[in-house]
C-alpha positions as CSV (number, residue, x, y, z in Angstrom):
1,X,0.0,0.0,0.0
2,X,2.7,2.4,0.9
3,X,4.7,1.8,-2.3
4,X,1.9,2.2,-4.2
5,X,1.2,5.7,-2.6
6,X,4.9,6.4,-2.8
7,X,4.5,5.8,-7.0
8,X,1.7,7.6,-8.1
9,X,3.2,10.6,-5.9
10,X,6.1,10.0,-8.2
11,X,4.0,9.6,-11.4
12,X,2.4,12.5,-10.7
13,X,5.4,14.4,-10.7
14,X,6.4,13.0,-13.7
15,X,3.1,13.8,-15.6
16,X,2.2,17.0,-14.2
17,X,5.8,17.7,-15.0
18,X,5.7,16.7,-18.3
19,X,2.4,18.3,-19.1
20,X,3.7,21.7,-17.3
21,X,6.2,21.1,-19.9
22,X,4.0,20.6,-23.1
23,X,1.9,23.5,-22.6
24,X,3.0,27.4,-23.7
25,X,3.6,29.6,-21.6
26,X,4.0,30.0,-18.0
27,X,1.7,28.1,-15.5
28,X,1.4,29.9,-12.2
29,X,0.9,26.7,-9.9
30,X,2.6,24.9,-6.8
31,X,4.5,21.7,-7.1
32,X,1.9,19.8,-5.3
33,X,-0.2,20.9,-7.4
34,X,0.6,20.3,-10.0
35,X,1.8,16.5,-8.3
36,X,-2.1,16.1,-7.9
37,X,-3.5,17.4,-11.1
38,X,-0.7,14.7,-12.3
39,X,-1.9,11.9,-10.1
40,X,-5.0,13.0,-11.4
41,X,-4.3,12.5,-14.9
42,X,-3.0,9.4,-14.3
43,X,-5.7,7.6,-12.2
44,X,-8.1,9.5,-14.8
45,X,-6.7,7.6,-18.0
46,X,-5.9,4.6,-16.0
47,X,-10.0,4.2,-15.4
48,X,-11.0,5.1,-19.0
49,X,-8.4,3.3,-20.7
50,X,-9.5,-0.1,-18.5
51,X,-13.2,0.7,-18.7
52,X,-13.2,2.0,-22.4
53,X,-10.7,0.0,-24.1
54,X,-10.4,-2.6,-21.7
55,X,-6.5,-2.4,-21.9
56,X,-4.1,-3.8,-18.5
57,X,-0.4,-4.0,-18.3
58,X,-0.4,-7.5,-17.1
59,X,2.3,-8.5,-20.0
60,X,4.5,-6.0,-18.3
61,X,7.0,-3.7,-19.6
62,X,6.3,0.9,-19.5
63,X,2.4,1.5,-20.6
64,X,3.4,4.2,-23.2
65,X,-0.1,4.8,-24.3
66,X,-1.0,5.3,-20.9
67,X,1.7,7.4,-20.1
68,X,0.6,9.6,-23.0
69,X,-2.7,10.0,-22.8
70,X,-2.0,10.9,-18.8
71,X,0.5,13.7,-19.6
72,X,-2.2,14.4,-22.5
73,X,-5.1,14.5,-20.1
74,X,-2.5,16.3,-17.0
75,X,-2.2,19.4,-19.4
76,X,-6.3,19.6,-19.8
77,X,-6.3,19.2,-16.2
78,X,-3.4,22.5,-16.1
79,X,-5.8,24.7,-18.7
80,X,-8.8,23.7,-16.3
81,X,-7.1,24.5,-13.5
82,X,-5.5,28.2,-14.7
83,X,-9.2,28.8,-15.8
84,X,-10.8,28.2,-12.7
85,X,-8.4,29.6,-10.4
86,X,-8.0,33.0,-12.8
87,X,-11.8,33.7,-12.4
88,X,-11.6,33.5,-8.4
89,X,-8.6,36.0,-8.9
90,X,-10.6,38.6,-11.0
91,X,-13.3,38.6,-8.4
């Protein structure tokens, strides 16, 4: 249980980090923030890749489409973000 804590914490750094990293311009967020919209990401493909496309990694080896399409859906989760907290700002 605690290693499994311990990695997604990791892959969300990775992905929020990677999706930080794909978008233009700056992104005015905290690193645990951007660690949970990451983990976020992740656990978000991870259901709608298994439910949808009923894809598992049980022959092993880096999910790369999963790893993708969480950096993918990480930077949606960055635009949201910036959106949402920008309004609160302006009022």
């Amino acid at each position: 249980m605690v290693t499994a804590i311990i990695g997604a914490i990791i892959a969300g750094l990775i992905i929020g980090a990677l999706a930080r990293a794909i978008l233009p311009g700056k992104q005015n967020i905290s690193l645990p923030i951007t660690i949970l919209i990451g983990i976020a990401g992740s656990v978000l493909t991870t259901l709608i890749t298994s439910a949808v496309f009923n894809y598992d990694n049980e022959s092993g080896g880096i999910p790369w489409i999963q790893w993708i399409l969480s950096v993918i859906v990480a930077a949606g989760l960055i635009v949201l973000y910036g959106n949402v907290t920008a309004r609160k700002q302006l009022n």
